[in-house]
Each structure stands twice: as C-alpha cells, then as structure tokens.
MOPAC internal coordinates of N, CA, C and O (Angstrom, degrees):
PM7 1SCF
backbone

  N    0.0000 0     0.00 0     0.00 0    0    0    0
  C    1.4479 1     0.00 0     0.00 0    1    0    0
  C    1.5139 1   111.50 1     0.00 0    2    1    0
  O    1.2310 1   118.53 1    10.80 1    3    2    1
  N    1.2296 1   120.40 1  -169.20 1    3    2    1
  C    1.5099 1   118.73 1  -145.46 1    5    3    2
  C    1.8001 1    89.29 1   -90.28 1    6    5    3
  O    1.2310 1   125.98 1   148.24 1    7    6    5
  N    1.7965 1   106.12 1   -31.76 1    7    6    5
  C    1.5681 1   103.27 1  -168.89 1    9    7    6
  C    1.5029 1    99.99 1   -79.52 1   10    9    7
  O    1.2310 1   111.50 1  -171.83 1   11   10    9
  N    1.6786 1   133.61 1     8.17 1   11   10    9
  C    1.4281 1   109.28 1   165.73 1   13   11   10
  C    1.5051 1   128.49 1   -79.72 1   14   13   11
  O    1.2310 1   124.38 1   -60.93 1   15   14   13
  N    1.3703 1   109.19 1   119.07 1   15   14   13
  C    1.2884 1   124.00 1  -168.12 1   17   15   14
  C    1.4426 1   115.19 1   -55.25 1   18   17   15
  O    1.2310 1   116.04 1   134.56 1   19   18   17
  N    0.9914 1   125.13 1   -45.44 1   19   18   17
  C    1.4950 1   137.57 1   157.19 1   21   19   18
  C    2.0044 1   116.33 1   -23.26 1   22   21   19
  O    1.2310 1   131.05 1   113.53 1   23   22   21
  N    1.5607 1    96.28 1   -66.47 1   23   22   21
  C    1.5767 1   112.97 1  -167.59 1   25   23   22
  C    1.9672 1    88.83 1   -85.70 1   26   25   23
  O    1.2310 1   119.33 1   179.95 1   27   26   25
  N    0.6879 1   118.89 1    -0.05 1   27   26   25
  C    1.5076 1   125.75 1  -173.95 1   29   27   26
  C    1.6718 1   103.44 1  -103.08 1   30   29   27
  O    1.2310 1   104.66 1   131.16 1   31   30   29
  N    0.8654 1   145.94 1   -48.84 1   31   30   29
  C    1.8629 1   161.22 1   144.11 1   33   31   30
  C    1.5373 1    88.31 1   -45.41 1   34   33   31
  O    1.2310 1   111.53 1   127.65 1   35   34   33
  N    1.0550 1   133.56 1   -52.35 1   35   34   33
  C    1.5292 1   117.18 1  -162.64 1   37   35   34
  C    1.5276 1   114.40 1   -69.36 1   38   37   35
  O    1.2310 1   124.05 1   141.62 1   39   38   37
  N    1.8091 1   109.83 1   -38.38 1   39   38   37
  C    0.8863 1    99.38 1   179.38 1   41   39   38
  C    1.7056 1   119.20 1   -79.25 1   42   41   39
  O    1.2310 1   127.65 1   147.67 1   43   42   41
  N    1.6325 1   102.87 1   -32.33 1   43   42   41
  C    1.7755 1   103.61 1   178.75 1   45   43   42
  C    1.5174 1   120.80 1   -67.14 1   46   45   43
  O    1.2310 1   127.97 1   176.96 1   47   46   45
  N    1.3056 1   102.27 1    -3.04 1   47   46   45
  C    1.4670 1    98.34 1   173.00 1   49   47   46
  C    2.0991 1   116.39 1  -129.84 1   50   49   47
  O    1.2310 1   132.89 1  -155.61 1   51   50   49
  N    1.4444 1    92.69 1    24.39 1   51   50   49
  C    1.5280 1    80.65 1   163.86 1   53   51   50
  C    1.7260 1   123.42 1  -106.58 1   54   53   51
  O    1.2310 1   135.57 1    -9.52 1   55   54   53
  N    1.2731 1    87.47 1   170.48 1   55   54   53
  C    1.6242 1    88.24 1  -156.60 1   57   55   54
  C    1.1640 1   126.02 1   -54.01 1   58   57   55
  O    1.2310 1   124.15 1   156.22 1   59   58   57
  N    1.4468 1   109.64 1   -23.78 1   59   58   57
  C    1.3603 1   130.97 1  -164.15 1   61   59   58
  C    1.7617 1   113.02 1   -86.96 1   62   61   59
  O    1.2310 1   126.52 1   163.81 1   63   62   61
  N    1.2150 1   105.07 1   -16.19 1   63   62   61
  C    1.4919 1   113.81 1  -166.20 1   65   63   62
  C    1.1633 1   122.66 1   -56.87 1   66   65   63
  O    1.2310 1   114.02 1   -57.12 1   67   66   65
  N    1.5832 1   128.93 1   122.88 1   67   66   65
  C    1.5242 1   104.80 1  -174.84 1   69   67   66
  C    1.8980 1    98.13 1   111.28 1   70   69   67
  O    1.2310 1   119.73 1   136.06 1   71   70   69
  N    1.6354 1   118.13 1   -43.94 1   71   70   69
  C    0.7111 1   142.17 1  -161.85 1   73   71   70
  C    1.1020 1   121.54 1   -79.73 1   74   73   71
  O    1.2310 1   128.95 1    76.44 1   75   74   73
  N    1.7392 1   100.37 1  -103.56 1   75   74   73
  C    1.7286 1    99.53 1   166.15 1   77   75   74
  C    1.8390 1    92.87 1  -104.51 1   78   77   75
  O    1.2310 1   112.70 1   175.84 1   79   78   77
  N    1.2367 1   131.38 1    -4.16 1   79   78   77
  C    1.4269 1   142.15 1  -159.28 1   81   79   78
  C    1.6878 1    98.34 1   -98.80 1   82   81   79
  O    1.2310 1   108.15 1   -75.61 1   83   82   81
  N    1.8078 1   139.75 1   104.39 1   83   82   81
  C    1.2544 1   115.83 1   178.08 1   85   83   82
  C    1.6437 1    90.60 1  -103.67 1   86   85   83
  O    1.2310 1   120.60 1    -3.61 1   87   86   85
  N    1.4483 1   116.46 1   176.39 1   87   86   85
  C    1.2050 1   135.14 1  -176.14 1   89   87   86
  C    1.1345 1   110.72 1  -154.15 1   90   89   87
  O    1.2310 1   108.55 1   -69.24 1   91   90   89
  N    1.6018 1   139.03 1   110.76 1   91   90   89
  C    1.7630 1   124.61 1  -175.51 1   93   91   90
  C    1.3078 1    85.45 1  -120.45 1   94   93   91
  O    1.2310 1   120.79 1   -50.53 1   95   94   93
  N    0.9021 1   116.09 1   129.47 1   95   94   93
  C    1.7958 1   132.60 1   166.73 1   97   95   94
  C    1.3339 1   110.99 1   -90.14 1   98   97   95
  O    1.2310 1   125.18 1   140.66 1   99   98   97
  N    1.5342 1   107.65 1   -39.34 1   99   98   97
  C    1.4411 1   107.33 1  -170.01 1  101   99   98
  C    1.8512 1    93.45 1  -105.96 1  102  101   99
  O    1.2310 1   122.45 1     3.00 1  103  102  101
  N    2.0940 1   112.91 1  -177.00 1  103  102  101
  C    0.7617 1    80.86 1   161.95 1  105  103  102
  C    2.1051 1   139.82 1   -96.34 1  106  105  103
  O    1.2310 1   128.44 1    15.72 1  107  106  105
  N    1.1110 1   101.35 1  -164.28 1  107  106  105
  C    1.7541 1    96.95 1   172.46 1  109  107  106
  C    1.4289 1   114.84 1  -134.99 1  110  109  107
  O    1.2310 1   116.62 1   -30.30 1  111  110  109
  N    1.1362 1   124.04 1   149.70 1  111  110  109
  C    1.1291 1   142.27 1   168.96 1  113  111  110
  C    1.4551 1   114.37 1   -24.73 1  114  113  111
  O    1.2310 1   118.29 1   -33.76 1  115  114  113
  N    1.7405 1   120.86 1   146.24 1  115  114  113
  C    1.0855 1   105.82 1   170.95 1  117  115  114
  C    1.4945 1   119.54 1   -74.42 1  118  117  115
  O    1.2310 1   125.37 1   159.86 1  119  118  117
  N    1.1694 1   107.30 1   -20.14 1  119  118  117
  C    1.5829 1   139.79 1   171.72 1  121  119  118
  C    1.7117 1    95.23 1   -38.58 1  122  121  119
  O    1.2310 1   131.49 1   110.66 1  123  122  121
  N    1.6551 1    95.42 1   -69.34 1  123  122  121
  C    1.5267 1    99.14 1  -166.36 1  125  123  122
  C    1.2276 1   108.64 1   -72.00 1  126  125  123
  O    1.2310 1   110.19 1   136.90 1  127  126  125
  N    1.2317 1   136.03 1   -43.10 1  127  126  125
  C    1.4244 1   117.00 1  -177.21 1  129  127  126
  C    1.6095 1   112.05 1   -76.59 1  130  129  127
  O    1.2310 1   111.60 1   171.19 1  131  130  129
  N    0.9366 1   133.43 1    -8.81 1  131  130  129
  C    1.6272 1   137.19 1   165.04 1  133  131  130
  C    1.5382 1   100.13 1   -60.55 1  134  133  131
  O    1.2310 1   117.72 1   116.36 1  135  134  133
  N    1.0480 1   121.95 1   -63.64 1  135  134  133
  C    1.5914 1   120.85 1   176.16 1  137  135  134
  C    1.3089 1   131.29 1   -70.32 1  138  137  135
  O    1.2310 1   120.89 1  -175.80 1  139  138  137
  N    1.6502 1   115.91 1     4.20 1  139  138  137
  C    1.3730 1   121.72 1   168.11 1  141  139  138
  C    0.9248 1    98.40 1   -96.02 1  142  141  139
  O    1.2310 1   109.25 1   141.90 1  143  142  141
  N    1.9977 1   137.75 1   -38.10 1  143  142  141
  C    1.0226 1   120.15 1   173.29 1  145  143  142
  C    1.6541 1   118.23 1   -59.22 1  146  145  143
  O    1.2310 1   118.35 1   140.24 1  147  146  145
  N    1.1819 1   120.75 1   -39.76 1  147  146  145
  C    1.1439 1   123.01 1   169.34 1  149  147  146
  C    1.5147 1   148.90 1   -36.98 1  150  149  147
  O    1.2310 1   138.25 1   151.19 1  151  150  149
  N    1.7395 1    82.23 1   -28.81 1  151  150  149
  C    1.5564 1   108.00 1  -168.85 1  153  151  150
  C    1.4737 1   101.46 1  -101.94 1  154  153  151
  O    1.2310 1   123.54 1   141.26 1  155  154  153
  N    2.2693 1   110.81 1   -38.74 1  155  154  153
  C    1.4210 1    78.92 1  -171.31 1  157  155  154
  C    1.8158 1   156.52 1   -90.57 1  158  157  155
  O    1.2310 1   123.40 1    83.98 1  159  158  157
  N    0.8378 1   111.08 1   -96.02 1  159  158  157
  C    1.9375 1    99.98 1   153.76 1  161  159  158
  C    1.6356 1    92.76 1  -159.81 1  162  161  159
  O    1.2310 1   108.41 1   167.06 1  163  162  161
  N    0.8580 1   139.26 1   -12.94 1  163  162  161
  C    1.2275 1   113.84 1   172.27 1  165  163  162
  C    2.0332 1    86.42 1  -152.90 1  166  165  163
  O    1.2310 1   130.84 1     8.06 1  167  166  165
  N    1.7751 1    96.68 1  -171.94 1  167  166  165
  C    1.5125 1   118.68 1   169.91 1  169  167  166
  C    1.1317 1   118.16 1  -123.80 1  170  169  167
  O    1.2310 1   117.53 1   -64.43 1  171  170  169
  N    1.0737 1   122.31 1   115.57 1  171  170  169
  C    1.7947 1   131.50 1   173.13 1  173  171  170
  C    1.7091 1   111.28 1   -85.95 1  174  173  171
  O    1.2310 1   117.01 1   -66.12 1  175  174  173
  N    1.0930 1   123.29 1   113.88 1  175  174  173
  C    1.5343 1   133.01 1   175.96 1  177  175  174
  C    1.3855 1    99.54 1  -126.40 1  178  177  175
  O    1.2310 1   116.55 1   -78.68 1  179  178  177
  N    1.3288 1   124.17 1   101.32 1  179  178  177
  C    1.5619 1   142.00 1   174.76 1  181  179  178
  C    1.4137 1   110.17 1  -103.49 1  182  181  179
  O    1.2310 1   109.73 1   158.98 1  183  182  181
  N    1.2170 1   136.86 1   -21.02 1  183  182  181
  C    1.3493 1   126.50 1   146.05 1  185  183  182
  C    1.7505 1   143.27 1    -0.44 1  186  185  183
  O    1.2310 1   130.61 1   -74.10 1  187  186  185
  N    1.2492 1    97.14 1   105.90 1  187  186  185
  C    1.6192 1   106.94 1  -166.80 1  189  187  186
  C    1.5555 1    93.10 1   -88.84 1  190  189  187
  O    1.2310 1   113.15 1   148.02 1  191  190  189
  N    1.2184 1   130.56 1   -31.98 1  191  190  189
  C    1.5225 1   101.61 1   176.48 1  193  191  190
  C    1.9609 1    93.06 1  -139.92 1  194  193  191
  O    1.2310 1   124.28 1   -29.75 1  195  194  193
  N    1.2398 1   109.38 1   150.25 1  195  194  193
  C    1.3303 1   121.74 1   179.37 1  197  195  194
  C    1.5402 1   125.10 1  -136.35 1  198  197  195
  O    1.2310 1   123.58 1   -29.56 1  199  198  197
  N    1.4767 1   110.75 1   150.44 1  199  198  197
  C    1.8359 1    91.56 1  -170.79 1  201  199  198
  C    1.3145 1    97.46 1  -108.64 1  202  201  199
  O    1.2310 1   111.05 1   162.39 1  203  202  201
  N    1.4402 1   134.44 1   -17.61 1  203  202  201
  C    1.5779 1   118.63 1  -170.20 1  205  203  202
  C    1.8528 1    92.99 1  -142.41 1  206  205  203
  O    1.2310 1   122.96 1   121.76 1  207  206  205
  N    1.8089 1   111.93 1   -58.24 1  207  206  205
  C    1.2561 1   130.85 1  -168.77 1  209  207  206
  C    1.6101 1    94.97 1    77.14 1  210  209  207
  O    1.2310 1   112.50 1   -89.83 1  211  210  209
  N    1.2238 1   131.75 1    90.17 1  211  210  209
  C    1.2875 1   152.20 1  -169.28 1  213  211  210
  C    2.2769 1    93.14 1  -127.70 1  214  213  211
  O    1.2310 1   128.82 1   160.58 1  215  214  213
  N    1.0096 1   100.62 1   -19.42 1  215  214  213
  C    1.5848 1    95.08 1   167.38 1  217  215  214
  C    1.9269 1   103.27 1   -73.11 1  218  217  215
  O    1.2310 1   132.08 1   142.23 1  219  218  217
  N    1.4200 1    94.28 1   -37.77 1  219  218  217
  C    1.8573 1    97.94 1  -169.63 1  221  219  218
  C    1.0783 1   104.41 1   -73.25 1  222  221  219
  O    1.2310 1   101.12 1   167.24 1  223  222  221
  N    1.4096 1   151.95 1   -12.76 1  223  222  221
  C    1.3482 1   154.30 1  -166.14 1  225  223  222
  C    1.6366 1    98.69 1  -103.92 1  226  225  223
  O    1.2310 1   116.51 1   138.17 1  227  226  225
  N    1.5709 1   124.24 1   -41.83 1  227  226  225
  C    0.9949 1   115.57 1   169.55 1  229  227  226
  C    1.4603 1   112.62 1   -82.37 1  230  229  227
  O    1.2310 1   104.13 1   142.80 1  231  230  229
  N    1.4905 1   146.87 1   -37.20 1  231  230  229
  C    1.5318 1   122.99 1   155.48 1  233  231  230
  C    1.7564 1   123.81 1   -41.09 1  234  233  231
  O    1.2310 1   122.04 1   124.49 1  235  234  233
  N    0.8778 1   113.70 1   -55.51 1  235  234  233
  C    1.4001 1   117.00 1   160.25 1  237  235  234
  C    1.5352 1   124.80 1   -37.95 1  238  237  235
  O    1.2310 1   116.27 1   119.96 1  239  238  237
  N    1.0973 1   124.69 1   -60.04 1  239  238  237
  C    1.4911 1   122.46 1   151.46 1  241  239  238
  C    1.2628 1   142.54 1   -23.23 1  242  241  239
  O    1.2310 1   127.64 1   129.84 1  243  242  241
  N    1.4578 1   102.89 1   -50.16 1  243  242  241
  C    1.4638 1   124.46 1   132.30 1  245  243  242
  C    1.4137 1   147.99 1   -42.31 1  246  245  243
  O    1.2310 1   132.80 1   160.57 1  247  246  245
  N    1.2719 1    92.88 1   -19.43 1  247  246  245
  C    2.1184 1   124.91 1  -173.35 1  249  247  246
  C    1.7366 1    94.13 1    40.54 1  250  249  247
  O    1.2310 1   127.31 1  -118.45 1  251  250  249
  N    1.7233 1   103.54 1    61.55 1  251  250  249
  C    1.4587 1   100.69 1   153.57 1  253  251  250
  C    1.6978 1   107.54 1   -93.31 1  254  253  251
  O    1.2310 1   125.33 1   -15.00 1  255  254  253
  N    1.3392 1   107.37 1   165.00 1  255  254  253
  C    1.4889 1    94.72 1   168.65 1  257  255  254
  C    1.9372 1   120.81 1   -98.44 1  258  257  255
  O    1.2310 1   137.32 1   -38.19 1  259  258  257
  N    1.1324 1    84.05 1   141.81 1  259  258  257
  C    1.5088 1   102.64 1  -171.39 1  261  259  258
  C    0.9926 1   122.19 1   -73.10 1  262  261  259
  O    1.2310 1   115.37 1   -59.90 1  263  262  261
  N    2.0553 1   126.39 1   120.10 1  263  262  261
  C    1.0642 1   122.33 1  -166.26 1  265  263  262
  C    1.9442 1   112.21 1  -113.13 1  266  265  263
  O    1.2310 1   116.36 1  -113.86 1  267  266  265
  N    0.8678 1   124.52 1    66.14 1  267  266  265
  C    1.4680 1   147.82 1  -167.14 1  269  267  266
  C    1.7940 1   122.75 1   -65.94 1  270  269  267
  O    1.2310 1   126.59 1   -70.62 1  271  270  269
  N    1.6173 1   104.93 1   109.38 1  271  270  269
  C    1.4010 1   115.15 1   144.99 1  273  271  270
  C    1.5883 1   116.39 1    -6.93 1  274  273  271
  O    1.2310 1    95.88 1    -9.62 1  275  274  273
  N    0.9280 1   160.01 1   170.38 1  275  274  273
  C    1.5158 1   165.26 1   129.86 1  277  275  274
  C    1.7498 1   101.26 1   -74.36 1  278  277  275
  O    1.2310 1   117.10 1   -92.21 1  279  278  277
  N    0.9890 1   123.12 1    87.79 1  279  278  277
  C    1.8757 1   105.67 1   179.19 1  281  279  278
  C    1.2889 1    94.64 1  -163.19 1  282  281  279
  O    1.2310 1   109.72 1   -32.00 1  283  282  281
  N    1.4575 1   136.89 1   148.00 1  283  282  281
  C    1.3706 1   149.14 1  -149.22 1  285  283  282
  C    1.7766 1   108.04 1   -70.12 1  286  285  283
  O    1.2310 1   125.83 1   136.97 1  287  286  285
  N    1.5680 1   106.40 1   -43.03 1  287  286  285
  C    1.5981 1    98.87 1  -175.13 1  289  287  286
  C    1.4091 1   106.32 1   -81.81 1  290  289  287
  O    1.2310 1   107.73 1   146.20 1  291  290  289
  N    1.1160 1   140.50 1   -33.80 1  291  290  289
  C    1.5430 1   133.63 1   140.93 1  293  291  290
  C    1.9189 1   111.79 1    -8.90 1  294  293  291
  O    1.2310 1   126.29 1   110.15 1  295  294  293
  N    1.1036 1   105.52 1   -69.85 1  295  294  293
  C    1.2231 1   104.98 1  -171.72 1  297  295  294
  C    1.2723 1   117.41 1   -56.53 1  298  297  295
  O    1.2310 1   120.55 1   129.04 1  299  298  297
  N    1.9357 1   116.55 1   -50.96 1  299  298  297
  C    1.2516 1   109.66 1  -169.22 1  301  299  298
  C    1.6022 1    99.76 1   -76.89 1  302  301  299
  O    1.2310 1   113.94 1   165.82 1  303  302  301
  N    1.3584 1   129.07 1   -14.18 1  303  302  301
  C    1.3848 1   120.45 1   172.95 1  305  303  302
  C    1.2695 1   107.59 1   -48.08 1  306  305  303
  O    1.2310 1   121.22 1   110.46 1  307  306  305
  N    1.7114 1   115.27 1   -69.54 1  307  306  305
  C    1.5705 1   122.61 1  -156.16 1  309  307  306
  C    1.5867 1   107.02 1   -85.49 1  310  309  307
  O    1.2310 1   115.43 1  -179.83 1  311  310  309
  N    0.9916 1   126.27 1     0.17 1  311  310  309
  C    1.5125 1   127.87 1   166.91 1  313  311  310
  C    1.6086 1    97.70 1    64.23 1  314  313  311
  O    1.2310 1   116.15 1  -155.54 1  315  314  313
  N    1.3252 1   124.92 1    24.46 1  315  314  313
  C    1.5681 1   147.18 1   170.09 1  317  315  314
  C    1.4759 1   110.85 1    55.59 1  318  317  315
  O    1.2310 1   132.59 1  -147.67 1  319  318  317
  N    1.1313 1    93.28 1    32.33 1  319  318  317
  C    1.9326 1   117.29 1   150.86 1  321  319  318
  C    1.5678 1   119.99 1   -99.02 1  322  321  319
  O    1.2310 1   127.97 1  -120.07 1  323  322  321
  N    1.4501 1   102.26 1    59.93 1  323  322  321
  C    1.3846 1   132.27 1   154.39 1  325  323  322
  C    1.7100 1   137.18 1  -147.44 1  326  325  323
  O    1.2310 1   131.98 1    20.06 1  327  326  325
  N    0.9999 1    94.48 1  -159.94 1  327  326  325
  C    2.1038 1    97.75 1   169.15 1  329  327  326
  C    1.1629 1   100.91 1  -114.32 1  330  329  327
  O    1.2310 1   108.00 1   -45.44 1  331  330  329
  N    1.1668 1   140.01 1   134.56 1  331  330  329
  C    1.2396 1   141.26 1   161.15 1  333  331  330
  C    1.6596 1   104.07 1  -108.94 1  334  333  331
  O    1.2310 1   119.86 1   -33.81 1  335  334  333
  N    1.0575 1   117.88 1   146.19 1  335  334  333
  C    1.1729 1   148.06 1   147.72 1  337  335  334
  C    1.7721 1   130.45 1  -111.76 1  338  337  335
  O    1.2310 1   127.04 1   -23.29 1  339  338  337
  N    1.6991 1   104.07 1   156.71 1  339  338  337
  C    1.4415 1   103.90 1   172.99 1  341  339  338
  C    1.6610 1   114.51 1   -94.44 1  342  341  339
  O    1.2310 1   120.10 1   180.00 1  343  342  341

C-alpha cells in the first residue's frame, strides 16, 4: 500500500522519477491527469488489493495498454484486455 515505506523510497529515489516514472502523492488536476494519460505509453496497476480500479477504466479510455496485478477486480475492470501479472 501507498504507506509502505520500502515501495515508497523505491519510488522517491529511482532514477527515472519525474521522468518516464510519475508519482502524485497529493491530489492533481483533472487537467493534469488527462495529460499524463495522454502522454503515457502504457498503465501500470501493481496493486495487491483494489476496491473498484476506476484509474483502469480511465487508462483504457485512453486505449493505453494495461499493465495489471493478477487479482479478481482487475479482471472484471479490464474485461481481460490487458497483461496481467503476479
């Protein structure tokens, strides 16, 4: 989850961050996240537990391709028009 300190250091300190790597802690604009979808090339959803995935419905909208957790609401989100991973 977002409070593990571990996956939290990983992301503020990799190289890429900022880069091709975004991170919003706080929130952003609809503005801004319309144009990250816009900008990026695919969607990463690494999520071990999820309550709706309403981010995956909006990458999809976009027709980015979906990069997916293995976990049940994942699936019925993306209608299994993605990659899943464990």
């Amino acid at each position: 989850g977002w409070k593990n300190k571990e996956i939290i250091h990983q992301i503020e300190t990799h190289p890429l961050l900022n880069q091709k790597l975004f991170w919003h802690k706080t929130h952003i604009s609809d503005a801004a996240l319309q144009q990250r979808y816009l900008e990026c090339d695919a969607a990463i959803f690494a999520s071990d537990a999820e309550g709706f995935g309403l981010a995956i419905v909006e990458a999809a909208f976009y027709h980015k391709p979906l990069i997916l957790r293995d976990i049940p609401v994942f699936h019925e989100v993306s209608q299994e028009q993605a990659f899943f991973f464990q």
